[in-house]
C-alpha positions as CSV (number, residue, x, y, z in Angstrom):
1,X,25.8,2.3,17.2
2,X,24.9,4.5,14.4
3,X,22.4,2.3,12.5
4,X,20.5,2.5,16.5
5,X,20.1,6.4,15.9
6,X,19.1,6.4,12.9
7,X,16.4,3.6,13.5
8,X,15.8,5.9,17.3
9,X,15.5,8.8,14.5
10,X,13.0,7.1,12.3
11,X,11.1,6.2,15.4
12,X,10.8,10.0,16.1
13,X,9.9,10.7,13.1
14,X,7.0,8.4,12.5
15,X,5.5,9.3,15.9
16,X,5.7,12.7,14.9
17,X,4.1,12.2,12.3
18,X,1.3,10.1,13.1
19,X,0.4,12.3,16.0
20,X,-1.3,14.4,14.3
21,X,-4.0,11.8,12.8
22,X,-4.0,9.9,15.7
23,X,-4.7,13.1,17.9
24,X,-7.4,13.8,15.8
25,X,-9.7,11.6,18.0
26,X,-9.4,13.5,20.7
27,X,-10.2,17.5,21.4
28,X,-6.6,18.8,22.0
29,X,-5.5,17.1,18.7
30,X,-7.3,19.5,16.3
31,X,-4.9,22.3,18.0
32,X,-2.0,19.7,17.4
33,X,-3.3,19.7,14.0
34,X,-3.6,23.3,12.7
35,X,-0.2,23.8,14.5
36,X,1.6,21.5,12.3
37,X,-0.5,22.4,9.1
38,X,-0.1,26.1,10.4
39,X,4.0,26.0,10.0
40,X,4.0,24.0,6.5
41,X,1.2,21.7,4.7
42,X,4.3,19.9,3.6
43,X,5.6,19.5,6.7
44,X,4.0,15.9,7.6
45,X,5.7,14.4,4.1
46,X,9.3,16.1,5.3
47,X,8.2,13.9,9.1
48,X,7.2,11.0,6.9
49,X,10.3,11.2,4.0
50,X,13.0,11.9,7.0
51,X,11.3,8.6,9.2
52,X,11.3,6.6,5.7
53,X,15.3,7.7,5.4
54,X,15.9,7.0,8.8
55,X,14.0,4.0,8.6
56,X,16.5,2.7,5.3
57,X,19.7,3.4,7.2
58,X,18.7,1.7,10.6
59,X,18.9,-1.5,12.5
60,X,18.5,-4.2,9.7
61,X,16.3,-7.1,10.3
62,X,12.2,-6.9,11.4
63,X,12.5,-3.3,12.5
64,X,13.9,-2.2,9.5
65,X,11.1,-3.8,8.1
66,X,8.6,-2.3,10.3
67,X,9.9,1.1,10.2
68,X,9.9,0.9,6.8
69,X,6.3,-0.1,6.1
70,X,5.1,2.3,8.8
71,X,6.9,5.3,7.8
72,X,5.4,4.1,3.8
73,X,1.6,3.8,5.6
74,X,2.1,7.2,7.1
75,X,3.1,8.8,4.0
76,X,0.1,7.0,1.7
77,X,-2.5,8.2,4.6
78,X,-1.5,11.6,4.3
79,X,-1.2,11.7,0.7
80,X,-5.3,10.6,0.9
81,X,-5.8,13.4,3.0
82,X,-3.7,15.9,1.3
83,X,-5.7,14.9,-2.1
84,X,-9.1,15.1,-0.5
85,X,-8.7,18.3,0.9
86,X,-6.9,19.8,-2.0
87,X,-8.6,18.5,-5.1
88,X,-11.9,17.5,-3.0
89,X,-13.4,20.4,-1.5
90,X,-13.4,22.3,-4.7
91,X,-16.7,24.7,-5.4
């Protein structure tokens, strides 16, 4: 029962923290955006690390799997972004 949270947890936590890219698309995601970035530039790694944690101590099998990868795609994509926009828009 406790390995369903914590996969229900890591679930959570890789919607949240794809929501932001995803949103990105559209004109209420910029908002969605700042907000997050507003409270921490961290705070998408924390989303990613806790749904990557989350993700080790779930349901084993092809979710664990999935969750796993996911939550590691989520964390590379905004590591690019992080990098660009640190080190890229340097004058």
């Amino acid at each position: 029962m406790l390995k369903k949270a914590f996969s229900g947890l890591s679930i959570l936590f890789l919607l949240l923290t794809f929501s932001p890219l995803i949103a990105g698309s559209f004109g209420w995601g910029e908002k969605l955006f700042n907000l997050l970035l507003g409270i921490s530039m961290y705070l998408p790694f924390a989303f990613g690390a806790l749904g990557l944690l989350f993700g080790f101590l779930g349901v084993k099998g092809q979710m664990k799997l999935s969750l796993i990868l996911l939550n590691l795609l989520a964390l590379v994509m905004y590591g690019l972004l992080f990098l660009a926009a640190v080190y890229g828009f340097q004058e």
